[in-house]
VOMAR-909139 format. One record per atom (N, C-alpha, C, CB): residue number from 1; residue in three letters; chain; atom name; z, y negated, x. Coordinates in steps of 0.02 Angstrom, whole numbers, plus 50000, padded with zeros to 5 digits. Glycine has a CB too. Layout:
<zamis>
+------+------+-------+------+-------+-------+-------+
| resi | resn | chain | name |    pz |    py |    px |
+------+------+-------+------+-------+-------+-------+
|  NUM |  ALA |     A |   CA |     Z |     Y |     X |
...
+------+------+-------+------+-------+-------+-------+
</zamis>
This chain:
<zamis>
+------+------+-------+------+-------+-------+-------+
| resi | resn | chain | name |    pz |    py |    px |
+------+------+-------+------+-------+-------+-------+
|    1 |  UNK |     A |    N | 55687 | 41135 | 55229 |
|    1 |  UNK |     A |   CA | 55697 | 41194 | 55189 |
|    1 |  UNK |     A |    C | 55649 | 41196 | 55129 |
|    1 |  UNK |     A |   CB | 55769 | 41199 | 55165 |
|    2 |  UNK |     A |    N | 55640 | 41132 | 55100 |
|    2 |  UNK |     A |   CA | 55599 | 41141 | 55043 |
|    2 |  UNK |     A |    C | 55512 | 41149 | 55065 |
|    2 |  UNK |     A |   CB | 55615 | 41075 | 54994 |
|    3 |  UNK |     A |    N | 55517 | 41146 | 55135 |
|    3 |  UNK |     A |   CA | 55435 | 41159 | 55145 |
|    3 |  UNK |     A |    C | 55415 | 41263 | 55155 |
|    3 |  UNK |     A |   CB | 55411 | 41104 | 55241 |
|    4 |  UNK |     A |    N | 55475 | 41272 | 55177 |
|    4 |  UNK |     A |   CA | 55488 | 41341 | 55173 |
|    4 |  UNK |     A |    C | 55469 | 41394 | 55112 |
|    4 |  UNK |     A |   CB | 55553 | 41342 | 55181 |
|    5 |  UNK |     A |    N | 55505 | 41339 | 55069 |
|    5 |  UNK |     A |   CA | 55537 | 41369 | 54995 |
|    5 |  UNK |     A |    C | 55440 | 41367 | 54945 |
|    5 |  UNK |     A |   CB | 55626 | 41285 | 54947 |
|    6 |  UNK |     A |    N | 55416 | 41298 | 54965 |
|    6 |  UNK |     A |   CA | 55349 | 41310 | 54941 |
|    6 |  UNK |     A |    C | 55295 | 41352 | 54989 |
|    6 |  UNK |     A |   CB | 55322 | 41241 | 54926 |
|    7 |  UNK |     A |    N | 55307 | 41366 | 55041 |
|    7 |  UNK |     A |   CA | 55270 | 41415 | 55082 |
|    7 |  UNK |     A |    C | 55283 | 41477 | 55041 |
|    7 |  UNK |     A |   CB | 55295 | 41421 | 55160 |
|    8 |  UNK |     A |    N | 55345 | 41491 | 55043 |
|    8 |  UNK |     A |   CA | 55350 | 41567 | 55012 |
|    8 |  UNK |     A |    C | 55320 | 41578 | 54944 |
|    8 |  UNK |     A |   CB | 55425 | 41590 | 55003 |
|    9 |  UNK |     A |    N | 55358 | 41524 | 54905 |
|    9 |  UNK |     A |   CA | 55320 | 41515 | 54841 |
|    9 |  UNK |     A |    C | 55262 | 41543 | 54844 |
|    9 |  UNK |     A |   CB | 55309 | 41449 | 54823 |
|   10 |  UNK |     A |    N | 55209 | 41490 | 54880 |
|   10 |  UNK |     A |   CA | 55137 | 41504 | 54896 |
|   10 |  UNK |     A |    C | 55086 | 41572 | 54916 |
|   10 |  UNK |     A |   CB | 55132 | 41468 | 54943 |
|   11 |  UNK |     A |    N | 55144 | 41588 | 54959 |
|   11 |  UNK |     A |   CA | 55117 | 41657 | 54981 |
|   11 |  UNK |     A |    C | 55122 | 41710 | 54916 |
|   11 |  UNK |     A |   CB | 55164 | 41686 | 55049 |
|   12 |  UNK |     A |    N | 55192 | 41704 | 54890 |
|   12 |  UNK |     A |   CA | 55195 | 41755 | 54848 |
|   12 |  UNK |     A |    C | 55151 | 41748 | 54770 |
|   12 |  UNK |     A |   CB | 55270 | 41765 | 54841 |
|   13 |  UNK |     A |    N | 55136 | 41694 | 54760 |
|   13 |  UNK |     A |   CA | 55086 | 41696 | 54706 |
|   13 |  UNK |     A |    C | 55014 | 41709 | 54724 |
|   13 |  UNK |     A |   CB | 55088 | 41634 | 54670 |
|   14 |  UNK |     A |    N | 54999 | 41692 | 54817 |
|   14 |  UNK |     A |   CA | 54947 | 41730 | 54813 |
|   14 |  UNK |     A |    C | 54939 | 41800 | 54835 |
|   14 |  UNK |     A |   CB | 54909 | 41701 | 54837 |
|   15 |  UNK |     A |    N | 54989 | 41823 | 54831 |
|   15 |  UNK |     A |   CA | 54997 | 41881 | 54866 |
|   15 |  UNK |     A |    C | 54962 | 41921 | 54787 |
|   15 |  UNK |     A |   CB | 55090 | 41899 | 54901 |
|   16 |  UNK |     A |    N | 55022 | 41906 | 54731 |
|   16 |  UNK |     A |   CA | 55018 | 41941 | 54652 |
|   16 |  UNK |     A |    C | 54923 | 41921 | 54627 |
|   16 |  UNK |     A |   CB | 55096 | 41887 | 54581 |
|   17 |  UNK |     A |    N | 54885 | 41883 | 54662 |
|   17 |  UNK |     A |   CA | 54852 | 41852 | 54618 |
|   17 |  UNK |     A |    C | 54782 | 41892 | 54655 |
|   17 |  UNK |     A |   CB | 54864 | 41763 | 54613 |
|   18 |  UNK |     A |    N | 54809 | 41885 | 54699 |
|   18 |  UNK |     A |   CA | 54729 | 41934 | 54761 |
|   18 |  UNK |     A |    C | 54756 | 42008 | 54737 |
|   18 |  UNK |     A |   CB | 54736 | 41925 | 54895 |
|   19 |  UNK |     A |    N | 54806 | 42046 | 54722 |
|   19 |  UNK |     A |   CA | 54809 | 42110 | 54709 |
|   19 |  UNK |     A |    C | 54777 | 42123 | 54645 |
|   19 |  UNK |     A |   CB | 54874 | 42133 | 54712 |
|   20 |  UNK |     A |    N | 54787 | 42075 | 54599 |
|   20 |  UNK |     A |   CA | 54781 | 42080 | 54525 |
|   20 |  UNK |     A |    C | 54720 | 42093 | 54507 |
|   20 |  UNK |     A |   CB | 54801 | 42025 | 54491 |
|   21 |  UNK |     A |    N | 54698 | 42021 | 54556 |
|   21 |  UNK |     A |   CA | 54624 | 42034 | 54515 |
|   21 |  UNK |     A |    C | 54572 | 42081 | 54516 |
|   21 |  UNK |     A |   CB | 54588 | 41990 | 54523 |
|   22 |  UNK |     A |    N | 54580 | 42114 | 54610 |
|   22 |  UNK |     A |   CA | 54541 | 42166 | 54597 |
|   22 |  UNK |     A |    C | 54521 | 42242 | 54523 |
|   22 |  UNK |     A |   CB | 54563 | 42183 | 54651 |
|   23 |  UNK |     A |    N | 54588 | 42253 | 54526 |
|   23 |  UNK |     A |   CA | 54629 | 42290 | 54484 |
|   23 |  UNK |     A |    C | 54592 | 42263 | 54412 |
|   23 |  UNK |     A |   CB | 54716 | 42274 | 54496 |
|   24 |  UNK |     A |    N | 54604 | 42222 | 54395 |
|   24 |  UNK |     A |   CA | 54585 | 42188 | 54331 |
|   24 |  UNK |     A |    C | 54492 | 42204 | 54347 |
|   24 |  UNK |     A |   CB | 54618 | 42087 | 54326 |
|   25 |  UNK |     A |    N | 54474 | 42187 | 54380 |
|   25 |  UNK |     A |   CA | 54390 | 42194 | 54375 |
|   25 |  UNK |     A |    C | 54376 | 42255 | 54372 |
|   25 |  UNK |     A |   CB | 54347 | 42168 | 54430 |
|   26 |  UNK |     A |    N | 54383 | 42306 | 54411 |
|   26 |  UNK |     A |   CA | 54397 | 42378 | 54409 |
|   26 |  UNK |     A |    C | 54408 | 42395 | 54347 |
|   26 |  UNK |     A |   CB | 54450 | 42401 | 54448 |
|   27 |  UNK |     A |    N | 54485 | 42398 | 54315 |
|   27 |  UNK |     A |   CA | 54467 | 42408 | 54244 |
|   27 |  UNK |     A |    C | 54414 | 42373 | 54192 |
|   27 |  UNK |     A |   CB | 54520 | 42401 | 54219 |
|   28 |  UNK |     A |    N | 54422 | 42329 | 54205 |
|   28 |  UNK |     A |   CA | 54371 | 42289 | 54140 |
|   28 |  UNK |     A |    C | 54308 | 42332 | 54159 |
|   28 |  UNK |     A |   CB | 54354 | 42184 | 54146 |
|   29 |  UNK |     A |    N | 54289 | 42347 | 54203 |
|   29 |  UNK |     A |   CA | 54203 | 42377 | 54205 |
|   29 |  UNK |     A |    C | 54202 | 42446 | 54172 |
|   29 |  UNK |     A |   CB | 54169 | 42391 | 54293 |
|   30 |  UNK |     A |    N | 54256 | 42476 | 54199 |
|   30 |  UNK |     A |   CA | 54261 | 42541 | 54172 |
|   30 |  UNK |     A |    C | 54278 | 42543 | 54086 |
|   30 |  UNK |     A |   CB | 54319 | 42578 | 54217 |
|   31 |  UNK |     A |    N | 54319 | 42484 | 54070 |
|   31 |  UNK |     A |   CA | 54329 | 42486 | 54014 |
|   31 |  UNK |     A |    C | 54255 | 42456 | 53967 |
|   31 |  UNK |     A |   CB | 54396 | 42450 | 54008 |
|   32 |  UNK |     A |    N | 54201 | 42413 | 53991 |
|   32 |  UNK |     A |   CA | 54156 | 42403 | 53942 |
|   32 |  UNK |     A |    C | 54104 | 42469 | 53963 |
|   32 |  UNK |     A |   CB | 54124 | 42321 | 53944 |
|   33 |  UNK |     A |    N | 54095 | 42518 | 54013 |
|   33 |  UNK |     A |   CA | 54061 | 42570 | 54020 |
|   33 |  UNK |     A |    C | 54075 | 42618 | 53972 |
|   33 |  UNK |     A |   CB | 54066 | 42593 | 54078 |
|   34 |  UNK |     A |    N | 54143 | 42620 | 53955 |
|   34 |  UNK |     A |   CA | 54166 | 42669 | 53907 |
|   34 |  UNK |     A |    C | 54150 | 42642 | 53834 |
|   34 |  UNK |     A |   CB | 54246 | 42683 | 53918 |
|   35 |  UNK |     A |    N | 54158 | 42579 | 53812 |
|   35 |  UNK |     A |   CA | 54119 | 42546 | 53758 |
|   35 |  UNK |     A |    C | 54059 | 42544 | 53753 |
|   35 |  UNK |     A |   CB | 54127 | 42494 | 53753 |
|   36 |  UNK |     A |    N | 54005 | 42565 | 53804 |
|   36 |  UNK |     A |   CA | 53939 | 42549 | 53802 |
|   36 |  UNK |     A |    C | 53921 | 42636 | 53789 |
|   36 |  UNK |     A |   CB | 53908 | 42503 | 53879 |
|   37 |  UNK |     A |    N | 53951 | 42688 | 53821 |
|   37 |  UNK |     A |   CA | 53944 | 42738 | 53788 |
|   37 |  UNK |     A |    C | 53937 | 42764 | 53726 |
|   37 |  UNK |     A |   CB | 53972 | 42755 | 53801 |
|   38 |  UNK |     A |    N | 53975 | 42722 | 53670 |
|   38 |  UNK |     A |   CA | 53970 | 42740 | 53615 |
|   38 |  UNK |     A |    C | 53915 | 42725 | 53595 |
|   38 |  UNK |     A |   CB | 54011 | 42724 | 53582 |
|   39 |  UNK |     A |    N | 53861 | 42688 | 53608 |
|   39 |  UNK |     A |   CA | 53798 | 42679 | 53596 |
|   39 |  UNK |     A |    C | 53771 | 42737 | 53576 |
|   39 |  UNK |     A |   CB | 53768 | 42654 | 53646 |
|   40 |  UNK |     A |    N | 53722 | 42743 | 53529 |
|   40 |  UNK |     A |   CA | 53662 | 42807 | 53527 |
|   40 |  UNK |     A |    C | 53633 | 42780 | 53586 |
|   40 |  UNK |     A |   CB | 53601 | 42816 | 53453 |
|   41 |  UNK |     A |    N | 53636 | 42843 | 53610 |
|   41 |  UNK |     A |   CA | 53554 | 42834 | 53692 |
|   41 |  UNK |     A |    C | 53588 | 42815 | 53746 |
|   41 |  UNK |     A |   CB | 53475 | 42755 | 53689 |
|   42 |  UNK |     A |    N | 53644 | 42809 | 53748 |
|   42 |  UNK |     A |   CA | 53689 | 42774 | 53816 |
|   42 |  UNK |     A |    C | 53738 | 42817 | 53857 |
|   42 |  UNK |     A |   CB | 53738 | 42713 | 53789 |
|   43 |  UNK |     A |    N | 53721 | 42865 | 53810 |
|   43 |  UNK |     A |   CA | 53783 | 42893 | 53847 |
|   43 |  UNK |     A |    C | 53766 | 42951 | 53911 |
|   43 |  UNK |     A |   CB | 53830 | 42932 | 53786 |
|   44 |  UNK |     A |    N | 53696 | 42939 | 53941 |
|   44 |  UNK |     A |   CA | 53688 | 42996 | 54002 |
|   44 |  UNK |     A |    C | 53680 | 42933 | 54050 |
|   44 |  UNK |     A |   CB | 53612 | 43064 | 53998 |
|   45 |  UNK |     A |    N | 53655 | 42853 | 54032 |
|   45 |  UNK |     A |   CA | 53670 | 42809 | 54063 |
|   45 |  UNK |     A |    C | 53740 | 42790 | 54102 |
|   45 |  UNK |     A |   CB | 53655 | 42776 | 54026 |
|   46 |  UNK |     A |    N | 53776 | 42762 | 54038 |
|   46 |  UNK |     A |   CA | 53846 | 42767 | 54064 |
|   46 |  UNK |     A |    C | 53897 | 42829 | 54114 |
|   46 |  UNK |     A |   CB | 53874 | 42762 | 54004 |
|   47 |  UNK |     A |    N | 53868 | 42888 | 54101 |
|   47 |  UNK |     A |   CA | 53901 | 42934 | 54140 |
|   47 |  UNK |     A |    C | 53886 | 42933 | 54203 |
|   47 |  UNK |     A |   CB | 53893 | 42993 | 54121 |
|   48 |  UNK |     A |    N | 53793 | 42919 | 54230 |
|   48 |  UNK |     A |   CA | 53794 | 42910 | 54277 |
|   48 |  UNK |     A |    C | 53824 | 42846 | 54339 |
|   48 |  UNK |     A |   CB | 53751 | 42924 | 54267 |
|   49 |  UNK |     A |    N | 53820 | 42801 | 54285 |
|   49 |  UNK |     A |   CA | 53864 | 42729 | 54328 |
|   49 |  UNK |     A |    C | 53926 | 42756 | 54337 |
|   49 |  UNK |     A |   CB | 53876 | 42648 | 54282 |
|   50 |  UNK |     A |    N | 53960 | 42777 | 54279 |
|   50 |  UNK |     A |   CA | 54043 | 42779 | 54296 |
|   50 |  UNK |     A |    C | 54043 | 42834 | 54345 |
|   50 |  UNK |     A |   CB | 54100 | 42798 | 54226 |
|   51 |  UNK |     A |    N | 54000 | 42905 | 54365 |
|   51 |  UNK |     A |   CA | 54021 | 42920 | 54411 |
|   51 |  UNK |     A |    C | 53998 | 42901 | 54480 |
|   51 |  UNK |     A |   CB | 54024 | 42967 | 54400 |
|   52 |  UNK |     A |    N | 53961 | 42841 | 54465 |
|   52 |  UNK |     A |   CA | 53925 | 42812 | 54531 |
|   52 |  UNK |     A |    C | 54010 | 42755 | 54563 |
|   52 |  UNK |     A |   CB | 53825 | 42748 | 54498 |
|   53 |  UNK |     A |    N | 54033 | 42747 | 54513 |
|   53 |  UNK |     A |   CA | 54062 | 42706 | 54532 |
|   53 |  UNK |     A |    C | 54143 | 42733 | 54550 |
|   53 |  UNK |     A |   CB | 54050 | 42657 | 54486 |
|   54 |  UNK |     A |    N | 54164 | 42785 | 54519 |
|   54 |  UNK |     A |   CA | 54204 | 42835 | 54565 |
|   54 |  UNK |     A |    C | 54195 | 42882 | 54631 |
|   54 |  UNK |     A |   CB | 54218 | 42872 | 54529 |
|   55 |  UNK |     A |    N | 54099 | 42886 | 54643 |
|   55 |  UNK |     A |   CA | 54100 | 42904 | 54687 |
|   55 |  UNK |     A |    C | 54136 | 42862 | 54749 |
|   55 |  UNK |     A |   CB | 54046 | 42918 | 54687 |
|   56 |  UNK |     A |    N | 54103 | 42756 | 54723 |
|   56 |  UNK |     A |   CA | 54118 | 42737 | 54776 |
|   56 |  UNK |     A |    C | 54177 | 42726 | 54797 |
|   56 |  UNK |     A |   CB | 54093 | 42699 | 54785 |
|   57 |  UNK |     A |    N | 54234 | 42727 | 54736 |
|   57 |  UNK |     A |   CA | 54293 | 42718 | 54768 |
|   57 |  UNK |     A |    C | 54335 | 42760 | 54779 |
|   57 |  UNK |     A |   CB | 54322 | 42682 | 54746 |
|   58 |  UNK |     A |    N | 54289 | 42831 | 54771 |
|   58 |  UNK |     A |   CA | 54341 | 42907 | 54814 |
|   58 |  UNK |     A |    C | 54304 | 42886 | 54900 |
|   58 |  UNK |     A |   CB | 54304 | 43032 | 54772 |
|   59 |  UNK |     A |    N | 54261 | 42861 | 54922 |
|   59 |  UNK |     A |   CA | 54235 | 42846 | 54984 |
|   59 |  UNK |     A |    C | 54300 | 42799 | 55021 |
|   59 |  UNK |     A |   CB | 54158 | 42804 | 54973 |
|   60 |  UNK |     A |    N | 54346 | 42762 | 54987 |
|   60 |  UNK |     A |   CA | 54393 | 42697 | 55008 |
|   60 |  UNK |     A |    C | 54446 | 42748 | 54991 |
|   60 |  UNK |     A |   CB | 54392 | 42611 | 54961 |
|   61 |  UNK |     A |    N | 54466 | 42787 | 54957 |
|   61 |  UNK |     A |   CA | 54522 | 42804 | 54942 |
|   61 |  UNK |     A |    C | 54519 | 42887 | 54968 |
|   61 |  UNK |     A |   CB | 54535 | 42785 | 54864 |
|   62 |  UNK |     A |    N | 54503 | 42915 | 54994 |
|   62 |  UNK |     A |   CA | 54510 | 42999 | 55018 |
|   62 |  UNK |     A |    C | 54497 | 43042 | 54988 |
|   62 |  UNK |     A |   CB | 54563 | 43024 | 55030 |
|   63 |  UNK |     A |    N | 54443 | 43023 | 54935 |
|   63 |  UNK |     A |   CA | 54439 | 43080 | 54889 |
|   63 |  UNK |     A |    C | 54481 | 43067 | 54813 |
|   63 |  UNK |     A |   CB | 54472 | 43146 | 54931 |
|   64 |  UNK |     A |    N | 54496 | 43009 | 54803 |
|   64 |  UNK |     A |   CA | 54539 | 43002 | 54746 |
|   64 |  UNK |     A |    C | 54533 | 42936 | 54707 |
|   64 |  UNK |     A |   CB | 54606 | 43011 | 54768 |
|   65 |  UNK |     A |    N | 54471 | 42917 | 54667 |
|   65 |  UNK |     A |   CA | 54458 | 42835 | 54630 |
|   65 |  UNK |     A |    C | 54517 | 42776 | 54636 |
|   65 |  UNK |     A |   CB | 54450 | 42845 | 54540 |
|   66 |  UNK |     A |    N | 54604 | 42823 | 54608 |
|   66 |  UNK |     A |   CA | 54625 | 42775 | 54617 |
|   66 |  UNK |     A |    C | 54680 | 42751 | 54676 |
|   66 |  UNK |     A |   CB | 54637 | 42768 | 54565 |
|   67 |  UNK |     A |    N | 54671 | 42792 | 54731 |
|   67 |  UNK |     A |   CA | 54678 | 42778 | 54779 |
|   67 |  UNK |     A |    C | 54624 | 42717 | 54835 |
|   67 |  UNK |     A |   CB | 54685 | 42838 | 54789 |
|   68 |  UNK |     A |    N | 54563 | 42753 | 54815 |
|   68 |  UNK |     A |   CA | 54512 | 42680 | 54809 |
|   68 |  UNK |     A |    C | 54519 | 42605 | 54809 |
|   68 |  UNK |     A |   CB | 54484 | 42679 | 54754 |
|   69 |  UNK |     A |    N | 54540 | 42614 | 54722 |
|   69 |  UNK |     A |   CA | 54576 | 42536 | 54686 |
|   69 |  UNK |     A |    C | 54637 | 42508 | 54736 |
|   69 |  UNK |     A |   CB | 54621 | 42553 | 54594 |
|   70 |  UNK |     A |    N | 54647 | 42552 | 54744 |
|   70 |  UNK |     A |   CA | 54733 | 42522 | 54774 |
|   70 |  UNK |     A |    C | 54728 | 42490 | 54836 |
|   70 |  UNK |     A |   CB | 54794 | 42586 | 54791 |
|   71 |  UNK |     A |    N | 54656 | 42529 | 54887 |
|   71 |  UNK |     A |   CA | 54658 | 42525 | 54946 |
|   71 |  UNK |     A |    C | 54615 | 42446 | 54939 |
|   71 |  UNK |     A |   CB | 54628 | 42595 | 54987 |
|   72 |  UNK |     A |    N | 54575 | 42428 | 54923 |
|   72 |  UNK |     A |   CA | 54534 | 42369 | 54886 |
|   72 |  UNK |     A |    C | 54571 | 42321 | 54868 |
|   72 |  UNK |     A |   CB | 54500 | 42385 | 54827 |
|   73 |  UNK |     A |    N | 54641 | 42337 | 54835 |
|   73 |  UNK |     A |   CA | 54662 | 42282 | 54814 |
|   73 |  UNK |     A |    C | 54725 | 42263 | 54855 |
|   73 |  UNK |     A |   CB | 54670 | 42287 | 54745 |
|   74 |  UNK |     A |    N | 54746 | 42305 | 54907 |
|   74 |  UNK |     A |   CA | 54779 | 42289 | 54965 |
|   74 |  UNK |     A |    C | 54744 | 42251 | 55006 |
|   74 |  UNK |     A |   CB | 54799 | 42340 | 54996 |
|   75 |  UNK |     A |    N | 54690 | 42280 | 55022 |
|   75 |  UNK |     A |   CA | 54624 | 42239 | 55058 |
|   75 |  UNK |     A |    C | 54635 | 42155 | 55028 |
|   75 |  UNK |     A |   CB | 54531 | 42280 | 55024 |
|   76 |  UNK |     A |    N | 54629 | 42165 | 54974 |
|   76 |  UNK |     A |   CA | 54601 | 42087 | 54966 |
|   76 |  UNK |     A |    C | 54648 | 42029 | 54963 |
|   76 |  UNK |     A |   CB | 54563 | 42080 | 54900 |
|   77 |  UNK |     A |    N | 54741 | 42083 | 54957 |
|   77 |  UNK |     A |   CA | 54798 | 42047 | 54946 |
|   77 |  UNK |     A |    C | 54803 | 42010 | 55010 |
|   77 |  UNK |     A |   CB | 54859 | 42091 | 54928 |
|   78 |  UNK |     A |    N | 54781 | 42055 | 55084 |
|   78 |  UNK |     A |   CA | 54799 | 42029 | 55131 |
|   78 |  UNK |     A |    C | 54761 | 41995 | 55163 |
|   78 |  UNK |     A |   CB | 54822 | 42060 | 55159 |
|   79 |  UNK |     A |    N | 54681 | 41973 | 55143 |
|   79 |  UNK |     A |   CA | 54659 | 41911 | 55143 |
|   79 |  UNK |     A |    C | 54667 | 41872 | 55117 |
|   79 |  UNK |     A |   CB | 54623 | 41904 | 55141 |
|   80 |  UNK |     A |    N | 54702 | 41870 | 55053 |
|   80 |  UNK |     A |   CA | 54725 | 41811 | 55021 |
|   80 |  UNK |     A |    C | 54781 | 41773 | 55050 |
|   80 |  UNK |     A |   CB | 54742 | 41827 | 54961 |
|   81 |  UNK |     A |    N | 54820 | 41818 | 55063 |
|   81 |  UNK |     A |   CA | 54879 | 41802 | 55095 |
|   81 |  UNK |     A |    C | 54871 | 41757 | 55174 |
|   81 |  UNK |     A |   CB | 54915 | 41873 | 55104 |
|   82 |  UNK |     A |    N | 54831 | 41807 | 55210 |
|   82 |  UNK |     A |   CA | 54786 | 41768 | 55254 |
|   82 |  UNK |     A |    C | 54758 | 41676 | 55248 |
|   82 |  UNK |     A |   CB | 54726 | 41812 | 55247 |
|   83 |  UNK |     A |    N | 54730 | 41682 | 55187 |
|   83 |  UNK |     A |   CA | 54693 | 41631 | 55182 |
|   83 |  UNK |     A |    C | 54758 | 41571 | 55160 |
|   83 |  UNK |     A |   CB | 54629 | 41647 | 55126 |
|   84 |  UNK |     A |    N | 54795 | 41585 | 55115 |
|   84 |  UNK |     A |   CA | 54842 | 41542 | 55076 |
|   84 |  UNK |     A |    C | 54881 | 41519 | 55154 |
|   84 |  UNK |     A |   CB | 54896 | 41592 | 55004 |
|   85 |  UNK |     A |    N | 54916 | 41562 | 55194 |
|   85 |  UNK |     A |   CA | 54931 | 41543 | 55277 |
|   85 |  UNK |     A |    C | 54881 | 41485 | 55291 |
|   85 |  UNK |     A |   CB | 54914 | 41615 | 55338 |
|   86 |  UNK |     A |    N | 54841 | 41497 | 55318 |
|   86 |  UNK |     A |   CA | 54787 | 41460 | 55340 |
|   86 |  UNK |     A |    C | 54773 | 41391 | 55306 |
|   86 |  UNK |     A |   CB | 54731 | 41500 | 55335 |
|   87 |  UNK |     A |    N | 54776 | 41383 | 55227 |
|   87 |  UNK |     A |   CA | 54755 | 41326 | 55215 |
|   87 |  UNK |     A |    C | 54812 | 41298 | 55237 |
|   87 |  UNK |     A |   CB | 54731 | 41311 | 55152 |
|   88 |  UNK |     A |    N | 54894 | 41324 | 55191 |
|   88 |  UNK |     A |   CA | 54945 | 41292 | 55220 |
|   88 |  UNK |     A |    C | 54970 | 41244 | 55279 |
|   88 |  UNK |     A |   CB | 54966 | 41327 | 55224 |
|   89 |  UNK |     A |    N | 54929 | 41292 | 55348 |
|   89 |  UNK |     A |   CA | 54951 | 41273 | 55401 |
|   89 |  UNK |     A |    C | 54918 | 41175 | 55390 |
|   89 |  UNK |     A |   CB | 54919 | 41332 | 55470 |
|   90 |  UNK |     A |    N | 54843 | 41203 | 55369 |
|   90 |  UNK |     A |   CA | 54786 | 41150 | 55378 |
|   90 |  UNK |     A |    C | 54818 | 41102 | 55340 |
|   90 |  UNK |     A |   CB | 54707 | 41168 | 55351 |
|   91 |  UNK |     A |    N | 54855 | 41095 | 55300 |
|   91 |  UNK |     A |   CA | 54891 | 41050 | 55247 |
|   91 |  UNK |     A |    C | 54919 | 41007 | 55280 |
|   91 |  UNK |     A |   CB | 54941 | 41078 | 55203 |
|   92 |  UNK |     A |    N | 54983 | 41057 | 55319 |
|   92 |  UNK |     A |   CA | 55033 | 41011 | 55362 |
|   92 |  UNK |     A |    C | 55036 | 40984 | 55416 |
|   92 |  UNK |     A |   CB | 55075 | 41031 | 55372 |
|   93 |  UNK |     A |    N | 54952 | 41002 | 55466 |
|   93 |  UNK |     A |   CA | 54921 | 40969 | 55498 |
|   93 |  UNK |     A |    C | 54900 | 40924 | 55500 |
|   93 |  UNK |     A |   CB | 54899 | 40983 | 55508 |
|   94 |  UNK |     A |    N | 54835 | 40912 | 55422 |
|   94 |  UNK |     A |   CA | 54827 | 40844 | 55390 |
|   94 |  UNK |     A |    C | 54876 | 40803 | 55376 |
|   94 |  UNK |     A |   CB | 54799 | 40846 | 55336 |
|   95 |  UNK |     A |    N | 54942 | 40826 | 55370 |
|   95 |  UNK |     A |   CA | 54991 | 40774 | 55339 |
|   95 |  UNK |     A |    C | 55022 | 40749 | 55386 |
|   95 |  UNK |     A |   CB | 55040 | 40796 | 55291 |
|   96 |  UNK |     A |    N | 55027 | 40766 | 55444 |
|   96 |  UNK |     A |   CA | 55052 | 40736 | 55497 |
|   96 |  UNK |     A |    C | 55011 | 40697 | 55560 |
|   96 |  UNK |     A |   CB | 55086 | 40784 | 55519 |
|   97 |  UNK |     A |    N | 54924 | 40704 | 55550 |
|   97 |  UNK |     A |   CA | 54894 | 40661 | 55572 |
|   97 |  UNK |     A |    C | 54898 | 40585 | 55519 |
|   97 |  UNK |     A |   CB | 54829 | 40695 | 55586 |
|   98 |  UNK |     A |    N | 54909 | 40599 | 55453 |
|   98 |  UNK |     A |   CA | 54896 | 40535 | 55437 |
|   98 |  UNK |     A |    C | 54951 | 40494 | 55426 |
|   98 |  UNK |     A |   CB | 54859 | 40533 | 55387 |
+------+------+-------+------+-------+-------+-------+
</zamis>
């Protein structure tokens, strides 16, 4: 039971941790683009990135940036999740050859 109990564990912190971070990078970019705007001279720069970069995630999301984010960071939850499985298995494989 307690190998269970740290499987789930496992999964579910990487489940929170592959959703997060996308999310977190996403904002942080958008948030120093909007700081770099305030610049004198930056600001026809910055407009064009930030809408370069909503173009690309209305392309993932249907027409909608943060439908985009969401779809990206589902994406990456369920390779994580994927992956955290996988080492797991490889764990309790190693531990029972040796």
């Amino acid at each position: 039971m307690n190998i269970l109990a740290n499987f789930i564990r496992s999964l579910l912190l990487s489940m929170i941790f592959s959703f997060v971070v996308p999310m977190l990078f996403v904002g942080s970019l958008w948030a120093v683009i909007i700081l770099v705007s305030y610049f004198p001279g930056l600001q026809e720069l910055t407009q064009v990135i930030s809408q370069d970069i909503s173009q690309f995630l209305m392309v993932f999301g249907n027409g909608t940036p943060l439908q985009g984010v969401l779809v990206i960071c589902l994406t990456c939850c369920f390779v994580g999740v994927l992956f955290d499985a996988y080492a797991f298995y490889r764990c309790q494989i190693l531990r029972l050859n040796s």
